[in-house]
Biopython code that builds the backbone (N, CA, C, O; Angstrom):
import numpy as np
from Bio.PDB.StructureBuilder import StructureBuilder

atoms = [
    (1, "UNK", "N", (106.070, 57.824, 162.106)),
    (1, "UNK", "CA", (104.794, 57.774, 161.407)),
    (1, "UNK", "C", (104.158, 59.154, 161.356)),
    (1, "UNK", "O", (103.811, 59.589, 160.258)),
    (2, "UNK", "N", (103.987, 59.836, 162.393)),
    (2, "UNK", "CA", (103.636, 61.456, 162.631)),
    (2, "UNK", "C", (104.647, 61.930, 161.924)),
    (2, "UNK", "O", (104.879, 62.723, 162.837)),
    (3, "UNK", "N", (105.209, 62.105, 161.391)),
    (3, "UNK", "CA", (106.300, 62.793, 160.714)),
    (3, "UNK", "C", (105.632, 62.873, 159.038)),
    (3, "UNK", "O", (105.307, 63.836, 158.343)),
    (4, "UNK", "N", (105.610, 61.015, 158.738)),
    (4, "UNK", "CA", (105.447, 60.875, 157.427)),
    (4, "UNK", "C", (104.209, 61.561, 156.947)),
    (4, "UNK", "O", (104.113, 62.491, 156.146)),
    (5, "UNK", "N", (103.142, 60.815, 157.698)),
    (5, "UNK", "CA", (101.510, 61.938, 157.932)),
    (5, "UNK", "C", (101.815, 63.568, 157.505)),
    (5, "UNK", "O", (101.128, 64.068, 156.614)),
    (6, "UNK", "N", (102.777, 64.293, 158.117)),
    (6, "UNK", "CA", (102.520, 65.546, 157.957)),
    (6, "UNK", "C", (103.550, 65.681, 156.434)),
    (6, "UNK", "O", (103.363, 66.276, 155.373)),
    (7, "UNK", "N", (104.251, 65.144, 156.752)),
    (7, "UNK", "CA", (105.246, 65.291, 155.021)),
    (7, "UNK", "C", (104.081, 65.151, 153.611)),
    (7, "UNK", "O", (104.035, 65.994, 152.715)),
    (8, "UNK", "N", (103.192, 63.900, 153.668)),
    (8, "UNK", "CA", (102.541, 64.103, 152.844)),
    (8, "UNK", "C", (101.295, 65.116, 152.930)),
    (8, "UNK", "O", (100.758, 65.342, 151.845)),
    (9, "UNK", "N", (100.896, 65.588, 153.758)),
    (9, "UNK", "CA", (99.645, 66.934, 153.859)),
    (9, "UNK", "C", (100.502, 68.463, 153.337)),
    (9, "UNK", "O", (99.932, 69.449, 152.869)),
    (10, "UNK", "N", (102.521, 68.267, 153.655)),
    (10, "UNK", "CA", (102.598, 69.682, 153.837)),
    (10, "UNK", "C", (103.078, 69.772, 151.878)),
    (10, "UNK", "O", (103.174, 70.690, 151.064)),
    (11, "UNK", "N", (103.246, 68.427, 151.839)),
    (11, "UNK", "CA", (104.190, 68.352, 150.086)),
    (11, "UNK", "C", (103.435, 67.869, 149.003)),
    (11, "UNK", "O", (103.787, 67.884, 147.823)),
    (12, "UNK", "N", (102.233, 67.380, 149.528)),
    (12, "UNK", "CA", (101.290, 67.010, 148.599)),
    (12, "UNK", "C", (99.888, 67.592, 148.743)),
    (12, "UNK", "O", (99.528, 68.544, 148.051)),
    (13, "UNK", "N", (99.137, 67.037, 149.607)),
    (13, "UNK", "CA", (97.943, 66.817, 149.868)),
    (13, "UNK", "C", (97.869, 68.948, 149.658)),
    (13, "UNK", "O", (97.485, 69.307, 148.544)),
    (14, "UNK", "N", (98.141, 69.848, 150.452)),
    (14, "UNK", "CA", (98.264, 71.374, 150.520)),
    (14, "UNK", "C", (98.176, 71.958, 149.354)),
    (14, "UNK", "O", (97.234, 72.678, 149.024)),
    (15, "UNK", "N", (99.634, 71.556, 148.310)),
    (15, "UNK", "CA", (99.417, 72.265, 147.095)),
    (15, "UNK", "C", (98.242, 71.834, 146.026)),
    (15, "UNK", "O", (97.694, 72.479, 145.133)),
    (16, "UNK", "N", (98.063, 70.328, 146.535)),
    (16, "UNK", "CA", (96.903, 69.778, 145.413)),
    (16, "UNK", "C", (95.991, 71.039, 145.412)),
    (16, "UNK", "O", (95.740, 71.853, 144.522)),
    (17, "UNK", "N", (95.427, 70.892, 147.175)),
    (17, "UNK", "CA", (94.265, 71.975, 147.399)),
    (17, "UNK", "C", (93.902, 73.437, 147.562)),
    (17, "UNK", "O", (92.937, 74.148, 147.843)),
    (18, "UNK", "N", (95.588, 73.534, 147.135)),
    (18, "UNK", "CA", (95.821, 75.158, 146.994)),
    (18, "UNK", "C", (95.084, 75.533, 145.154)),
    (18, "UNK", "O", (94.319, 76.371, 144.675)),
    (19, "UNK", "N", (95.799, 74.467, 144.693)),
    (19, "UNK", "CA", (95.727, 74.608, 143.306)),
    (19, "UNK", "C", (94.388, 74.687, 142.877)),
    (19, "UNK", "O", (93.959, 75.655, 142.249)),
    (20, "UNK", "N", (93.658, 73.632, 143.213)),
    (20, "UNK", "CA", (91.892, 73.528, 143.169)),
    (20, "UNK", "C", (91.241, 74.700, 143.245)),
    (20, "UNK", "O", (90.374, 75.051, 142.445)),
    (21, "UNK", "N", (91.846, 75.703, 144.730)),
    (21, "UNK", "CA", (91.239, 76.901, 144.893)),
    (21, "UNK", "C", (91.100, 77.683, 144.035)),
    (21, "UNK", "O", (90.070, 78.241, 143.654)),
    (22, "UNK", "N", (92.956, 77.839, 143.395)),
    (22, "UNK", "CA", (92.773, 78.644, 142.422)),
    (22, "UNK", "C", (92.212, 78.302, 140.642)),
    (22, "UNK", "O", (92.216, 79.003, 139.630)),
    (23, "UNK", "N", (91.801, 76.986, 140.904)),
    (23, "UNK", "CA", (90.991, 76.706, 140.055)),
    (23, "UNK", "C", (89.268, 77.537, 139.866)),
    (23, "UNK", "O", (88.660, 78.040, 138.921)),
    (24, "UNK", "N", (88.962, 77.295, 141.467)),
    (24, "UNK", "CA", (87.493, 77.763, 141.715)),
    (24, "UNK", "C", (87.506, 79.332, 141.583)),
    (24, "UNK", "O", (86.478, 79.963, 141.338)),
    (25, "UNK", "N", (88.899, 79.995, 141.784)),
    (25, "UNK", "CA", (88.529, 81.600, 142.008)),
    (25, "UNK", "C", (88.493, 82.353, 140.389)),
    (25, "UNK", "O", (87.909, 83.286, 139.836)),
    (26, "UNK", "N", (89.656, 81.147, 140.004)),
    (26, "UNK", "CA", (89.661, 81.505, 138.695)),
    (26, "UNK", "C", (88.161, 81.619, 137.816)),
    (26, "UNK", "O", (87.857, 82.363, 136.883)),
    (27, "UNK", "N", (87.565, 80.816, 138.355)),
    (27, "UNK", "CA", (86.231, 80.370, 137.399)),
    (27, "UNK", "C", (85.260, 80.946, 138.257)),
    (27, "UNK", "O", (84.224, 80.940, 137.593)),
    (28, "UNK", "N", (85.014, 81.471, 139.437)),
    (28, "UNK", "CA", (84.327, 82.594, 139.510)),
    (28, "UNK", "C", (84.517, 83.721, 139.176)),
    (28, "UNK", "O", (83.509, 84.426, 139.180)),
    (29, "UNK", "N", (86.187, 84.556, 138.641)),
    (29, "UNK", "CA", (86.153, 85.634, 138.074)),
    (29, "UNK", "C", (85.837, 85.629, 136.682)),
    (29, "UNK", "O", (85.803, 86.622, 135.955)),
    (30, "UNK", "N", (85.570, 84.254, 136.306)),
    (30, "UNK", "CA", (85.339, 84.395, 134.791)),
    (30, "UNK", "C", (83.886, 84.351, 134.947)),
    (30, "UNK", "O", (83.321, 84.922, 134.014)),
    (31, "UNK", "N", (83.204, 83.924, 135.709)),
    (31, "UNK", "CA", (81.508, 83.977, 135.642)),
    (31, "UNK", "C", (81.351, 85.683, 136.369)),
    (31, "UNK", "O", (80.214, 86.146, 136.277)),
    (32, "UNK", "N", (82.204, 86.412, 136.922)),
    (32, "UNK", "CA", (82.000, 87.879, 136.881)),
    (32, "UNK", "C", (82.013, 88.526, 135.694)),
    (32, "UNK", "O", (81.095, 89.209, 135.240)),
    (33, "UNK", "N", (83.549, 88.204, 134.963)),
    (33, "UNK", "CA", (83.668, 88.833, 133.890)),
    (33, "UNK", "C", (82.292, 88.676, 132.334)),
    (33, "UNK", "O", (81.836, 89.456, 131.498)),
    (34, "UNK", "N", (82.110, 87.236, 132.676)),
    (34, "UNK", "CA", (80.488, 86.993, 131.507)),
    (34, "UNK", "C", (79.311, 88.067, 132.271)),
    (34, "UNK", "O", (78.546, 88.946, 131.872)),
    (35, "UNK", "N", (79.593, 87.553, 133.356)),
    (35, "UNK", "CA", (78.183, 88.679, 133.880)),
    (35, "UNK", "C", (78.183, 89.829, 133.569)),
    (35, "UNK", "O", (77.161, 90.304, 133.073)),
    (36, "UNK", "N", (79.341, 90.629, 133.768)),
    (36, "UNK", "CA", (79.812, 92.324, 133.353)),
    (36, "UNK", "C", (79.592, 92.318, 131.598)),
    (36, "UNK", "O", (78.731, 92.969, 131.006)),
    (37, "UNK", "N", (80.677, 91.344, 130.924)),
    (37, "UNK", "CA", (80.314, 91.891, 129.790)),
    (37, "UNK", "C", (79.020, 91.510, 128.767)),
    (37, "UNK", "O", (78.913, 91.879, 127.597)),
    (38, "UNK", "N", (77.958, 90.575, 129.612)),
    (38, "UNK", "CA", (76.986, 90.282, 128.582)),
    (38, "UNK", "C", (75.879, 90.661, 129.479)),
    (38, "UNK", "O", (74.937, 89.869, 129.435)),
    (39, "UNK", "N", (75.707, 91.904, 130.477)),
    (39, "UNK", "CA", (74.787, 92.408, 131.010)),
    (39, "UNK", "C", (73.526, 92.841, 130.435)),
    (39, "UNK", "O", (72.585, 93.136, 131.172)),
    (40, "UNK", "N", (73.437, 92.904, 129.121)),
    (40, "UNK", "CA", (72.502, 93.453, 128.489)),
    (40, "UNK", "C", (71.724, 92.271, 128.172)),
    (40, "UNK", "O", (70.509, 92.445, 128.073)),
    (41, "UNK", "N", (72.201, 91.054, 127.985)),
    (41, "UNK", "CA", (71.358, 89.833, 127.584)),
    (41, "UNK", "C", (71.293, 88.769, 128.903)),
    (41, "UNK", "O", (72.216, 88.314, 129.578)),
    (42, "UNK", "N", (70.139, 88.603, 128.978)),
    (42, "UNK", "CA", (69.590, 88.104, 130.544)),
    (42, "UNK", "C", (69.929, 86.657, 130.459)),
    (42, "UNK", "O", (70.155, 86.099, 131.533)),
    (43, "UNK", "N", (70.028, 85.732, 129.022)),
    (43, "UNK", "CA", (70.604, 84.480, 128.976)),
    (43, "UNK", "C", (71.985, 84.288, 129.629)),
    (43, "UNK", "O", (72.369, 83.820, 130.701)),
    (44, "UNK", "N", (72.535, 84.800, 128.629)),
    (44, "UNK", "CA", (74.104, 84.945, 128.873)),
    (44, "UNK", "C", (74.442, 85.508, 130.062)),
    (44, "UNK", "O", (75.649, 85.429, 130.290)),
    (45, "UNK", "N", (73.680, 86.146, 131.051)),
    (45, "UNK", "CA", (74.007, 86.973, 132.243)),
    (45, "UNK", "C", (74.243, 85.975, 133.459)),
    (45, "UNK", "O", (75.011, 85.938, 134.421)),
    (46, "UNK", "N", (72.678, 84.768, 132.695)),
    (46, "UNK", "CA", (72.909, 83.596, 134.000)),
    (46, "UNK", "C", (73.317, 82.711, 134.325)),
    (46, "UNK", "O", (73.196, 82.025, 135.340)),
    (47, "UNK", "N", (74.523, 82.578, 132.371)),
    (47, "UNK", "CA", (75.285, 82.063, 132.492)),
    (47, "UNK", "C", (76.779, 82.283, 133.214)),
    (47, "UNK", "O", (77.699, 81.613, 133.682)),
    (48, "UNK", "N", (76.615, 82.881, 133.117)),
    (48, "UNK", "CA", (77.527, 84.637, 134.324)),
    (48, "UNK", "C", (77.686, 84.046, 136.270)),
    (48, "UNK", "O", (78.482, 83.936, 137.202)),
    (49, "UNK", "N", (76.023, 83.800, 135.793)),
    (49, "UNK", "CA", (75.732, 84.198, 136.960)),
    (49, "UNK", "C", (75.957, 82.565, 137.656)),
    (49, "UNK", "O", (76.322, 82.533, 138.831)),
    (50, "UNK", "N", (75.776, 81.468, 137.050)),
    (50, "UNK", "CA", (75.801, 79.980, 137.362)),
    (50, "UNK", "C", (77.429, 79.825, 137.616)),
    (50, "UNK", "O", (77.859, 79.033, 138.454)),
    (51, "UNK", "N", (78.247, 80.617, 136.851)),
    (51, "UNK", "CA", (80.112, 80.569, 137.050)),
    (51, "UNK", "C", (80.247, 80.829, 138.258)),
    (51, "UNK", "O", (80.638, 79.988, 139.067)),
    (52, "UNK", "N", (79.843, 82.443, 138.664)),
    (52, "UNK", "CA", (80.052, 82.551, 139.774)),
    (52, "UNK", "C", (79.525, 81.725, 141.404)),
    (52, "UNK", "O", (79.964, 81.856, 142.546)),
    (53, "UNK", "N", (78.570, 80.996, 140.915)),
    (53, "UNK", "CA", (77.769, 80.135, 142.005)),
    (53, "UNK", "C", (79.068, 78.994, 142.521)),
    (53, "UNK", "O", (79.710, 78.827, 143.558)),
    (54, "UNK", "N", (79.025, 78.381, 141.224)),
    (54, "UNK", "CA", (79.823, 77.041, 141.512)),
    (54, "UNK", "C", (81.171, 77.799, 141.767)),
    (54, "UNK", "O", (81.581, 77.651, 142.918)),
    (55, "UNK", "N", (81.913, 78.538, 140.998)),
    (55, "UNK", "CA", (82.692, 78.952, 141.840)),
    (55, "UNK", "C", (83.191, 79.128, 143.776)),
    (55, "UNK", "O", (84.092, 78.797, 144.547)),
    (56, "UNK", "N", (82.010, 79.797, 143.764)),
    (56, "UNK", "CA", (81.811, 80.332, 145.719)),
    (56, "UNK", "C", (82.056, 78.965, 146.378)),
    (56, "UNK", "O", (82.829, 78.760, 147.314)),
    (57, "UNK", "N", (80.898, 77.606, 145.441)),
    (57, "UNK", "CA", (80.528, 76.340, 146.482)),
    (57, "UNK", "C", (82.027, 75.691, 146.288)),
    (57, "UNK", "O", (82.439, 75.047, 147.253)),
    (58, "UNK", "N", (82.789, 75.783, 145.266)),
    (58, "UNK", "CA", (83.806, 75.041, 144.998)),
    (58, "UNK", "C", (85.293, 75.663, 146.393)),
    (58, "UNK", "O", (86.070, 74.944, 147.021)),
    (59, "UNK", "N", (85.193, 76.779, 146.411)),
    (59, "UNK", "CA", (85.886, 77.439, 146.905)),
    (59, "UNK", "C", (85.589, 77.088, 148.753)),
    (59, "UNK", "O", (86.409, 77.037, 149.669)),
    (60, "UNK", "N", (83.938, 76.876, 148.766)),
    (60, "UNK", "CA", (83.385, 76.743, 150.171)),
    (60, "UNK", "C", (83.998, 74.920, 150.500)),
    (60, "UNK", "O", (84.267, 74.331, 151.546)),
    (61, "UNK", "N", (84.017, 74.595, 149.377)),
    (61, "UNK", "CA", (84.513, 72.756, 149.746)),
    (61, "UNK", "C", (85.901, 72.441, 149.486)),
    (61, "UNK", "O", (86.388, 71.311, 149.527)),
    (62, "UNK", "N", (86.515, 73.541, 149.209)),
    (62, "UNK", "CA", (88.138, 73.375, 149.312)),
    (62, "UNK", "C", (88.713, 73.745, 150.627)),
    (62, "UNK", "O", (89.682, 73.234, 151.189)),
    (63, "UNK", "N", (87.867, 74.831, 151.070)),
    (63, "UNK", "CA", (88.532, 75.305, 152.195)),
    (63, "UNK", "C", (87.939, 74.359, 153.698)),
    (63, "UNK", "O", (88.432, 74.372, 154.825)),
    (64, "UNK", "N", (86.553, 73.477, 153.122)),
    (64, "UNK", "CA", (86.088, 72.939, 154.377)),
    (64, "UNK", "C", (87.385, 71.173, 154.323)),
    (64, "UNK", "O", (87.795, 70.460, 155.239)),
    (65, "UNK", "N", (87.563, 71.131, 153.120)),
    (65, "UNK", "CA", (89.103, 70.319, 153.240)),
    (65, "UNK", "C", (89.675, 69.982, 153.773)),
    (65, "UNK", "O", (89.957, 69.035, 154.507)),
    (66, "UNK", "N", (90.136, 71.456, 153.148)),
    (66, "UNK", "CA", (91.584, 71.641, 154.099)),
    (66, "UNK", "C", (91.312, 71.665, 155.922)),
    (66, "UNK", "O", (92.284, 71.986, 156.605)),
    (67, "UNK", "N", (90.319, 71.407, 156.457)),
    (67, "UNK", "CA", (89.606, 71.518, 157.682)),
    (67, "UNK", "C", (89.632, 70.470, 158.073)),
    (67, "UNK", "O", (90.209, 70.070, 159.084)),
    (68, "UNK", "N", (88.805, 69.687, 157.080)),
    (68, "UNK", "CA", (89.059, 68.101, 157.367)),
    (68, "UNK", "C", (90.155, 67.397, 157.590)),
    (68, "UNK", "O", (90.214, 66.618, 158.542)),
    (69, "UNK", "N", (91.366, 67.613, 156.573)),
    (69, "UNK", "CA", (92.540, 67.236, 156.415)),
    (69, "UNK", "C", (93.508, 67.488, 157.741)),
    (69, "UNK", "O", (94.498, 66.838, 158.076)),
    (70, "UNK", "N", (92.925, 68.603, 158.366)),
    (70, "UNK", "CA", (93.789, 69.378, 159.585)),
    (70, "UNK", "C", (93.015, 68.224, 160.503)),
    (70, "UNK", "O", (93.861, 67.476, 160.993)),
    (71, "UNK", "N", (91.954, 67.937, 160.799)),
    (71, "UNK", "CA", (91.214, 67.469, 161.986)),
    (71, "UNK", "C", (91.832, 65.867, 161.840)),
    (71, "UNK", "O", (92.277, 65.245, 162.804)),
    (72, "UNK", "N", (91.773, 65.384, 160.585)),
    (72, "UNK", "CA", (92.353, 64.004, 160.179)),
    (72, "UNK", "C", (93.303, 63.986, 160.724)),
    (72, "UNK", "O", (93.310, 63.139, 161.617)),
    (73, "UNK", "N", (94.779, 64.923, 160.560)),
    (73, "UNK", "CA", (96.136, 64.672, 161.120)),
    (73, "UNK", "C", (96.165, 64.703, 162.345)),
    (73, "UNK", "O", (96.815, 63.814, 162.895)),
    (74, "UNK", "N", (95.374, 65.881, 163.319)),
    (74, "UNK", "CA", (95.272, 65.651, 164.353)),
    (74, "UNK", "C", (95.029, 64.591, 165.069)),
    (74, "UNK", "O", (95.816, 64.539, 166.015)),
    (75, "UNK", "N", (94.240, 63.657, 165.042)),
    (75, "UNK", "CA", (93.442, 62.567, 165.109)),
    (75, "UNK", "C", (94.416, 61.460, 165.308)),
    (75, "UNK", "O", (94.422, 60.716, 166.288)),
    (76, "UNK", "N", (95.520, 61.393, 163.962)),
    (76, "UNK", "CA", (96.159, 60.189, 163.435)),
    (76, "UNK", "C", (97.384, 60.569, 164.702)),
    (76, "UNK", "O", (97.790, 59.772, 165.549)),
    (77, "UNK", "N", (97.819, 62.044, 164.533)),
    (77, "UNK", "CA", (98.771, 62.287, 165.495)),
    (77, "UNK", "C", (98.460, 61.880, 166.690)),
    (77, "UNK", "O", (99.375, 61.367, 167.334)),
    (78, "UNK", "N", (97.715, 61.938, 167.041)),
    (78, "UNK", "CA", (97.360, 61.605, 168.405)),
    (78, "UNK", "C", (97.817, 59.764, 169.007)),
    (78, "UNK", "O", (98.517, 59.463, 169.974)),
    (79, "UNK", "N", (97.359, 59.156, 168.359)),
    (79, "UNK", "CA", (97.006, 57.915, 168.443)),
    (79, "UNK", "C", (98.573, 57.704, 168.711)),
    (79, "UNK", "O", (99.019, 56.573, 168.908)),
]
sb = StructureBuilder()
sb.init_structure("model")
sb.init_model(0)
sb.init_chain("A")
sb.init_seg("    ")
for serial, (resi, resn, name, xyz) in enumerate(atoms, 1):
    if name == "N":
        sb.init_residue(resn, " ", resi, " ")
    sb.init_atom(name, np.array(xyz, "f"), 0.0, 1.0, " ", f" {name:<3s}", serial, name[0])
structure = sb.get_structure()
């Protein structure tokens, strides 16, 4: 059973939440890149600026996850 538990965290559950990340980093460098190139217009800047937000929080709840996911197996392993 400890075996199967970690087969699905290391072959599934990991890359899902690898992928997500690079979902979130992706989309905070694109709320850099709006910010840089529409600096002159304060609308468009905070739209810039809202990419990069959700980006950071998206990135802050992937990695608290993968935290969870570690504390979960531990847990199950145990038992």
């Amino acid at each position: 059973m400890d075996t199967y538990i970690q087969n699905i965290k290391t072959e599934i559950v990991n890359p899902l939440i690898l992928l997500l990340m690079a979902g979130a980093a992706a989309y905070f460098i694109w709320g850099v890149f709006l910010y840089v190139k529409n600096s002159s217009d304060d609308s468009d800047k905070g739209e810039g600026k809202r990419h990069m937000i959700y980006g950071v929080i998206g990135l802050a709840i992937m990695m608290s996850v993968f935290k969870i996911i570690d504390v979960i197996t531990a847990t199950v392993g145990k038992v």
